[in-house]
RODO-2510 file (C-alpha; in nm, 4 decimals, decimal comma):
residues 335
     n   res          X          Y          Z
     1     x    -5,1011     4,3212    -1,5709
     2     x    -4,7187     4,3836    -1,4663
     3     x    -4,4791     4,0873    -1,4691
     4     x    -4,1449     4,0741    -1,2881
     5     x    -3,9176     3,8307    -1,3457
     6     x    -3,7763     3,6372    -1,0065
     7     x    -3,4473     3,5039    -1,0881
     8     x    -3,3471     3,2760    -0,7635
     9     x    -3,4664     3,2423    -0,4266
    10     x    -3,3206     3,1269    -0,0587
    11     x    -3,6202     3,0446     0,0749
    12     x    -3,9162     2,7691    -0,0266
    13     x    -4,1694     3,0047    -0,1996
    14     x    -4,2478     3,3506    -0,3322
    15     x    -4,5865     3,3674    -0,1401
    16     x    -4,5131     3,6883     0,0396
    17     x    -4,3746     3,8471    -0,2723
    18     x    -4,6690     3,7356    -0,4707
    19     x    -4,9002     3,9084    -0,2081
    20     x    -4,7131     4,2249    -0,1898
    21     x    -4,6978     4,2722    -0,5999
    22     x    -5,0577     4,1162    -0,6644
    23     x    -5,1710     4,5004    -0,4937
    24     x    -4,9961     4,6617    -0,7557
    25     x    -5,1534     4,4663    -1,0231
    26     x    -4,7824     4,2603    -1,0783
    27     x    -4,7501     3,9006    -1,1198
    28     x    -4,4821     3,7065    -1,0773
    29     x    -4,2716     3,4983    -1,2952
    30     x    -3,9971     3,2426    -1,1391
    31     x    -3,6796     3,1197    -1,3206
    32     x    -3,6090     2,7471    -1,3484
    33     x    -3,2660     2,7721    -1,3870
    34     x    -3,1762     3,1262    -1,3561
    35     x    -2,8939     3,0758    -1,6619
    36     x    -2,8570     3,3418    -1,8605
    37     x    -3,0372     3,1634    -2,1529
    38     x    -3,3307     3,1540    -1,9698
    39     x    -3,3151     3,4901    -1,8028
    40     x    -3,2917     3,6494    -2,1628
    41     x    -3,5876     3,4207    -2,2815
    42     x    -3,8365     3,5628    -1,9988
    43     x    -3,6623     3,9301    -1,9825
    44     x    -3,8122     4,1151    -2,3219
    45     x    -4,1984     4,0672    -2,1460
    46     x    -4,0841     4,1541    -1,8373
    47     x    -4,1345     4,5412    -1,6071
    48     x    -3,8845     4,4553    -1,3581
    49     x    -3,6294     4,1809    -1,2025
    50     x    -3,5479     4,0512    -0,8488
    51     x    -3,2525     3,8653    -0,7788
    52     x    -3,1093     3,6901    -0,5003
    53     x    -2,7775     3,5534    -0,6368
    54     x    -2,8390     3,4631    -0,9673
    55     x    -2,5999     3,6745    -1,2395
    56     x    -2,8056     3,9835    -1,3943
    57     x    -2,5900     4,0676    -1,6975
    58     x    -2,5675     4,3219    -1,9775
    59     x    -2,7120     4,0793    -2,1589
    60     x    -3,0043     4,0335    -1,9726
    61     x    -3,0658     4,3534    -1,8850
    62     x    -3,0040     4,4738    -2,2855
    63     x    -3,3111     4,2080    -2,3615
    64     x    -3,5563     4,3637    -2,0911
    65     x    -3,6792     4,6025    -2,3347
    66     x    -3,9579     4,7206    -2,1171
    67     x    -3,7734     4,6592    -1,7579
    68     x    -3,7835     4,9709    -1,5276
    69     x    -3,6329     4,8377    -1,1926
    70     x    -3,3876     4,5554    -1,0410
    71     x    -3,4214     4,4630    -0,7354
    72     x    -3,1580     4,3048    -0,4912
    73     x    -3,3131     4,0748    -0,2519
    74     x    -2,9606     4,1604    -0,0654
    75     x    -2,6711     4,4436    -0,0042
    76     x    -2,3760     4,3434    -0,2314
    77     x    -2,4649     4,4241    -0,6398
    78     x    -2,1352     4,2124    -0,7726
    79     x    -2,3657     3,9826    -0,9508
    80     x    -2,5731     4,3017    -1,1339
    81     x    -2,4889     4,4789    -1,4446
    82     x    -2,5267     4,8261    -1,2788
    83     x    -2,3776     5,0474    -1,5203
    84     x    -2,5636     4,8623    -1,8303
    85     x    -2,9230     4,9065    -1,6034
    86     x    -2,7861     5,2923    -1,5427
    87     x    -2,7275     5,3401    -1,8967
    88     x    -3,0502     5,1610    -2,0490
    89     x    -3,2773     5,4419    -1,7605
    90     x    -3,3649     5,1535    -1,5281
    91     x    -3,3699     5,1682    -1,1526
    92     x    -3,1335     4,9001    -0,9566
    93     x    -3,2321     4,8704    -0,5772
    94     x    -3,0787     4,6715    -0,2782
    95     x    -3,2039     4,5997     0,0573
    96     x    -2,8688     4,7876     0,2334
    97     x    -2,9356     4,6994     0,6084
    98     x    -3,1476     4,3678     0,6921
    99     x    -2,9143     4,1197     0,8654
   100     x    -2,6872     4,3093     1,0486
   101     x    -2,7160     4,1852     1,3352
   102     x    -2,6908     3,8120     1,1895
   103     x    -2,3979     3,8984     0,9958
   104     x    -2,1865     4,0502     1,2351
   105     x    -2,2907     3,7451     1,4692
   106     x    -2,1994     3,5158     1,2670
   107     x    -1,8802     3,6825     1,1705
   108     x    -1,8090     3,7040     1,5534
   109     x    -1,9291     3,2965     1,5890
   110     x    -1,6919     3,2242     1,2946
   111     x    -1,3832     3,3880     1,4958
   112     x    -1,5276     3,2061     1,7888
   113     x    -1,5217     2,9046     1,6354
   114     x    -1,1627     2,9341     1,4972
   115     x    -0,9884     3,0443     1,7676
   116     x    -1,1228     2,7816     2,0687
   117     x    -1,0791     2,5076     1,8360
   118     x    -1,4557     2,3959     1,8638
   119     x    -1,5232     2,3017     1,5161
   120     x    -1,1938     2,0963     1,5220
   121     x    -1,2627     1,9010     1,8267
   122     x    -1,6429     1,8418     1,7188
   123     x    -1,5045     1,6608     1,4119
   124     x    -1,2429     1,4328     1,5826
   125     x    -1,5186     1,3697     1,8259
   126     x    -1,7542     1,2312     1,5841
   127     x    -1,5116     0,9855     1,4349
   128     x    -1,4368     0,8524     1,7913
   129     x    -1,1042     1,0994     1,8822
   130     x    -1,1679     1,1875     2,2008
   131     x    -0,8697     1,3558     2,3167
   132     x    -0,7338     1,7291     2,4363
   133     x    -0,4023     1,6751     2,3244
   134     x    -0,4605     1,6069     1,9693
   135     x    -0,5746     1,9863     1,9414
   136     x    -0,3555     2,2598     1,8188
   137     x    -0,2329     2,5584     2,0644
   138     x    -0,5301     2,7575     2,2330
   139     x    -0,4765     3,1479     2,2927
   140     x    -0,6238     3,3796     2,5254
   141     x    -0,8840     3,6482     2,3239
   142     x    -0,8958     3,9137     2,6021
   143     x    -0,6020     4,1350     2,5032
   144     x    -0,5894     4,0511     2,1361
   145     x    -0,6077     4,2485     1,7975
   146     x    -0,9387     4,2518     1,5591
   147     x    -0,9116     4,3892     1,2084
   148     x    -1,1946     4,5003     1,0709
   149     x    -1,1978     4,5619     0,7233
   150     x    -1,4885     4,7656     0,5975
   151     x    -1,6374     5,0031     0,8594
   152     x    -2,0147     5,0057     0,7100
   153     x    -2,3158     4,8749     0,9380
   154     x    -2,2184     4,5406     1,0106
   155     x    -1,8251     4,6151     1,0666
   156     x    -1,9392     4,8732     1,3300
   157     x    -2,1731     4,5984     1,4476
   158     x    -1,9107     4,3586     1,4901
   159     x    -1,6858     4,6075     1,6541
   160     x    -1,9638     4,6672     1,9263
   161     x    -2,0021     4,2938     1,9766
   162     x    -1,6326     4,2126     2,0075
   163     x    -1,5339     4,4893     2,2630
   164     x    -1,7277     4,2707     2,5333
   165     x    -1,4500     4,0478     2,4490
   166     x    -1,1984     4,2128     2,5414
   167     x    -1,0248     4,2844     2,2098
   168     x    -0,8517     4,5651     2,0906
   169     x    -0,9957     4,6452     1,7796
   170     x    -0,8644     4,8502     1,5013
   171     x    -1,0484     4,8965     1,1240
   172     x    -0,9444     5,0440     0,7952
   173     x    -1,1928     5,1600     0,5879
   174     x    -1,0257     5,4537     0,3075
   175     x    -1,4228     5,5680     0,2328
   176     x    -1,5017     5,6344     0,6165
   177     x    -1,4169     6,0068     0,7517
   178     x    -1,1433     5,9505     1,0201
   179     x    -1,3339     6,2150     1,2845
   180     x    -1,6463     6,0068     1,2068
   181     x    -1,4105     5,7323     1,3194
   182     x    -1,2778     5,8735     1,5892
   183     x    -1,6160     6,0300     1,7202
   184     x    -1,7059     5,6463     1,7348
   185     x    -1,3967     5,5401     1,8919
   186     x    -1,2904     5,3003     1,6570
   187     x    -0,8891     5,2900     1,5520
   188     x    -0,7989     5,3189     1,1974
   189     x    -0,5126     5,2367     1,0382
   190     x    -0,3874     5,1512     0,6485
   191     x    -0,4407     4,7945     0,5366
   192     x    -0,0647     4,6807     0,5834
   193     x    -0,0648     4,7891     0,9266
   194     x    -0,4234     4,6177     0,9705
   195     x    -0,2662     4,2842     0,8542
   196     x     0,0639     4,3086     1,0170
   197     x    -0,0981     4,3741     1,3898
   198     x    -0,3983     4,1870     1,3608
   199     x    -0,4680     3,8774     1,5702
   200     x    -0,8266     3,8008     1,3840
   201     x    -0,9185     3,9637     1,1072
   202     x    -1,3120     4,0185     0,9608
   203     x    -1,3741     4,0567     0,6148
   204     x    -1,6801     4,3625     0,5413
   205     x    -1,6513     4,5069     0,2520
   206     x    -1,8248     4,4388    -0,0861
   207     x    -1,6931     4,3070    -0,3806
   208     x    -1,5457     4,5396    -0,6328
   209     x    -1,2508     4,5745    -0,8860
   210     x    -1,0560     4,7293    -0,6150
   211     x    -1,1381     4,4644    -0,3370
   212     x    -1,1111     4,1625    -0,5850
   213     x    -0,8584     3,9297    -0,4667
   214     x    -0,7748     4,1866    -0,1788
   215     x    -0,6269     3,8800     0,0415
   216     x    -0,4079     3,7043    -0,1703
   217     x    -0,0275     3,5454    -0,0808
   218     x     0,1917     3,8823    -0,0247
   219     x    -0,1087     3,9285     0,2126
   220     x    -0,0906     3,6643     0,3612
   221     x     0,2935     3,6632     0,4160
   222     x     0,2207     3,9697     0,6104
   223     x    -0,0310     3,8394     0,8958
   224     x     0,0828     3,6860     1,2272
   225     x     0,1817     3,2645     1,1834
   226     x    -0,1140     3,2708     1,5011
   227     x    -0,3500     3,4860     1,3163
   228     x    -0,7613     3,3792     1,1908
   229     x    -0,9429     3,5553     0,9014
   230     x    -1,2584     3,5555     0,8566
   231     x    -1,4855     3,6583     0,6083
   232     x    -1,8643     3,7336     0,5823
   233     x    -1,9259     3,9435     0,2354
   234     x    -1,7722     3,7893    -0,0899
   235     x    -1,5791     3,4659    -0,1871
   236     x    -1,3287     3,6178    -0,4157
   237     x    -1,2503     3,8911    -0,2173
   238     x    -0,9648     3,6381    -0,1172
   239     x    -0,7675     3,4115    -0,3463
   240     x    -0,8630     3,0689    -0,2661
   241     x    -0,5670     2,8764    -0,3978
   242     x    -0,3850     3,1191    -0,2023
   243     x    -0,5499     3,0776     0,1021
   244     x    -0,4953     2,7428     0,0891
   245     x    -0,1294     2,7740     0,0110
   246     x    -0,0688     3,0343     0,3432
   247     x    -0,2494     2,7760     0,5252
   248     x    -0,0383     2,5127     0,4317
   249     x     0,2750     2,7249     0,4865
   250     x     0,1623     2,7981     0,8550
   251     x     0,1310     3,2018     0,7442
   252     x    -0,1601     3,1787     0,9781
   253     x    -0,3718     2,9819     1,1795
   254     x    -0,7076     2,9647     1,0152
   255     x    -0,9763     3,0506     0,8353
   256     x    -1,3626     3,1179     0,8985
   257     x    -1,5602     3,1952     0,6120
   258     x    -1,8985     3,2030     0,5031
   259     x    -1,8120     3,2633     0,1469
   260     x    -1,6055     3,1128    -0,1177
   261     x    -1,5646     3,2174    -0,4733
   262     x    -1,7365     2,9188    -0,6076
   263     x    -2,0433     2,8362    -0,4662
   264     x    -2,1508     2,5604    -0,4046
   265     x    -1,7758     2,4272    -0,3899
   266     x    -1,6429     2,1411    -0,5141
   267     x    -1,6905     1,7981    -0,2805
   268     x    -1,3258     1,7520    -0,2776
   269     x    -1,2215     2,1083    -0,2713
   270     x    -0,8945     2,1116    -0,0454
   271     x    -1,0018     2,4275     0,1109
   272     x    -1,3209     2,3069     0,2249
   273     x    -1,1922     2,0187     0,3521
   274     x    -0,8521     2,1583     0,5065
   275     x    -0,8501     2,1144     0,9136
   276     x    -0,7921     2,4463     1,0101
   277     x    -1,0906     2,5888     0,8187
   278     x    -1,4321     2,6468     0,9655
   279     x    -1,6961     2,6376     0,6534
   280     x    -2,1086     2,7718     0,6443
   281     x    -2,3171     2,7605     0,3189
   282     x    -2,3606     3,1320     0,2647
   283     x    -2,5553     3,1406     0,5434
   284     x    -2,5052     3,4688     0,7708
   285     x    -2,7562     3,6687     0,6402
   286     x    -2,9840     3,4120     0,7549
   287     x    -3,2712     3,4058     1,0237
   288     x    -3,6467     3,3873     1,0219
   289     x    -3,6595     3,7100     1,0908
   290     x    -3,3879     3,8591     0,8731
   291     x    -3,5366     3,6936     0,5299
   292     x    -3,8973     3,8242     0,6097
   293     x    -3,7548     4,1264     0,6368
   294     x    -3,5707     4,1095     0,3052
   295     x    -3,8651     3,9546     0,1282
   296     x    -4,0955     4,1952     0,2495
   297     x    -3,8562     4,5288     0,2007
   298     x    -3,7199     4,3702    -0,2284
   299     x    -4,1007     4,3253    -0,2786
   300     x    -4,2196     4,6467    -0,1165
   301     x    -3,9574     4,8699    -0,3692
   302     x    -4,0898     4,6939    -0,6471
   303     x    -4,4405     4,7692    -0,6045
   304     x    -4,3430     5,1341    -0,5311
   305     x    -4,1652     5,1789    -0,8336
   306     x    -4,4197     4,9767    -1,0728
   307     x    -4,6531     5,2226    -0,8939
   308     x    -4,4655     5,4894    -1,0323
   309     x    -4,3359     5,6046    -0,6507
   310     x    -3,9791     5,6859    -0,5404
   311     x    -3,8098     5,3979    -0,3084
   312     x    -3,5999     5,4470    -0,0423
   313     x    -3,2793     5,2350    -0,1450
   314     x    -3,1883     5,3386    -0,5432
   315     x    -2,8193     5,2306    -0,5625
   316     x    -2,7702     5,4070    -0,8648
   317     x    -2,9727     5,7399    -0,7902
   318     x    -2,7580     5,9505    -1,0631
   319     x    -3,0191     5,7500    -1,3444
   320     x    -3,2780     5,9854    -1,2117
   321     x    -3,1621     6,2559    -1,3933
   322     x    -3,0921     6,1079    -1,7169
   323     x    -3,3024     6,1189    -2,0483
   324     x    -3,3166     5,7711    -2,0959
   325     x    -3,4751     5,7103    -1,7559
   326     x    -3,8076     5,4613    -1,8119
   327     x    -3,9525     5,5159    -1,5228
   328     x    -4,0498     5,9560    -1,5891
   329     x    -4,2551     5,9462    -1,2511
   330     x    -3,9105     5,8969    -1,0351
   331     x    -3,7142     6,2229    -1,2516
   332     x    -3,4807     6,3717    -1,0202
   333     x    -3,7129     6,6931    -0,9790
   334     x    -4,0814     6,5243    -1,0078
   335     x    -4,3129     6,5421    -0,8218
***
């Protein structure tokens, strides 16, 4: 029988995943810890990996001597070793469009949230401050800017669900075709001209070398004093002590975000804890319906490709073609 080696989970148990791999004779095995040190322990006896957030490293994936696929339960692959699972002939698969809609809500709630103050005025509430005055200035949000950066599913998403707002929204995206753009009547402009005109800004793009640290303090320096950023898709795609420094400056307002670059943070960290922040546990992607989806989509590509069958989301289709390939049933070419 197949194994695959579950790294980390969001949800309570791998029932549906264990259902879905038991038909192609897999079982399951499930991390403890998900370290490393454990990871390489169960990974030589292993035919293929799922991970939810857990780190999938070169290391790892260099002990998986028999491995054939990875599987993202997720979009982002920051914490898989792609090029080492490219080199080594083995398959790495995402799940590229699940919680779009719960993403770009969320994203949308997060602005919300930020710029009427609710958040703010819930907490002063709750520790007996009753009081209008004691809230910072309010702004209109008909009439004003969005930035979104990162024009993939669920910055197009958003940018349908703000325009009932009455924002004028503009996006910069260097990967997206400008007539595409324009056929879908979004405005794009370059990053600095994003930041500078921006009113709210929403952070959709995954993390990379070249989007590492994208929002630090020059950035920062740049935005509007009045200005909200939020961000949906990676932690260190902004510099946190940064952040926290522009904040603390007044370079803008505030700050919605989903994600930080340590999770879970610290119970003291200053970011967390700062007033004009608006903190969720990494929890956009989430719904009952969204994580059976997931679940049920990770699982499926598994089974297809322990079954020797082509899935439909390889992130890293150029392996296909190469000798070292494990898997000789998916060859770019076979039948």
């Amino acid at each position: 029988m197949k194994k695959v080696l579950v790294t980390d989970i969001a949800w309570k148990d791998l029932t549906l995943e264990e259902a879905i791999l038991d038909a192609a004779e897999t079982s399951i095995i499930a991390a403890r810890s998900g370290s490393e040190k454990e990871l390489i322990e169960f990974a030589p006896s292993v035919d293929g990996i799922m991970t939810c957030w857990k780190p999938v490293t070169a290391n790892v994936i260099r002990s998986a001597k028999r491995c054939i696929s990875i599987g993202r339960f997720g979009i982002g692959l920051d914490n898989i070793d792609v090029a080492a699972a490219t080199e080594l002939g083995i398959v790495v698969t995402n799940v590229p469009a699940y919680c779009v809609d719960e993403v770009s809500d969320h994203a949308m709630a997060l602005l919300l949230s930020c710029a009427r103050k609710t958040a703010f005025y819930d907490r002063n509430i709750k520790v007996g401050n009753y009081s209008l005055q004691d809230g910072p200035p309010l702004f209109r949000i008909r009439g004003k800017t969005l930035g979104i950066v990162g024009l993939g599913r669920i910055g197009r998403a958003l940018w349908s669900k703000a325009r009932a707002f009455g924002l004028r929204i503009i996006a910069h995206d260097p990967y997206v075709d400008p007539t595409d753009a324009a056929q879908a009547e979004v405005e794009t402009v370059t990053f600095s001209e994003l930041v500078a005109q921006s009113d709210f800004i929403s952070v959709h793009v995954p993390l990379s070398t070249e989007t590492h640290g994208l929002f630090r303090y020059e950035t920062f320096k740049q935005m509007k004093p009045t200005a909200v950023l939020v961000n949906t898709s990676r932690g260190s795609i902004i510099d946190s002590e940064d952040l926290l420094r522009a904040l603390n400056d007044g370079l803008l307002a505030g700050a919605g975000l989903d994600v930080l670059a340590e999770e879970p943070p610290r119970g003291d960290d200053p970011l967390v804890l700062h007033p004009r922040t608006v903190i969720t546990p990494h929890a956009a992607f989430n719904s009952e319906e969204s994580v059976i989806e997931l679940r049920r989509t990770a699982a499926n590509q598994m089974a297809e490709i322990l079954s020797g069958r082509r899935p439909p989301n390889i992130v890293n289709p150029n392996v296909l073609a190469l000798p070292a390939l494990r898997c000789r049933s998916l060859a770019a070419g076979a039948a």
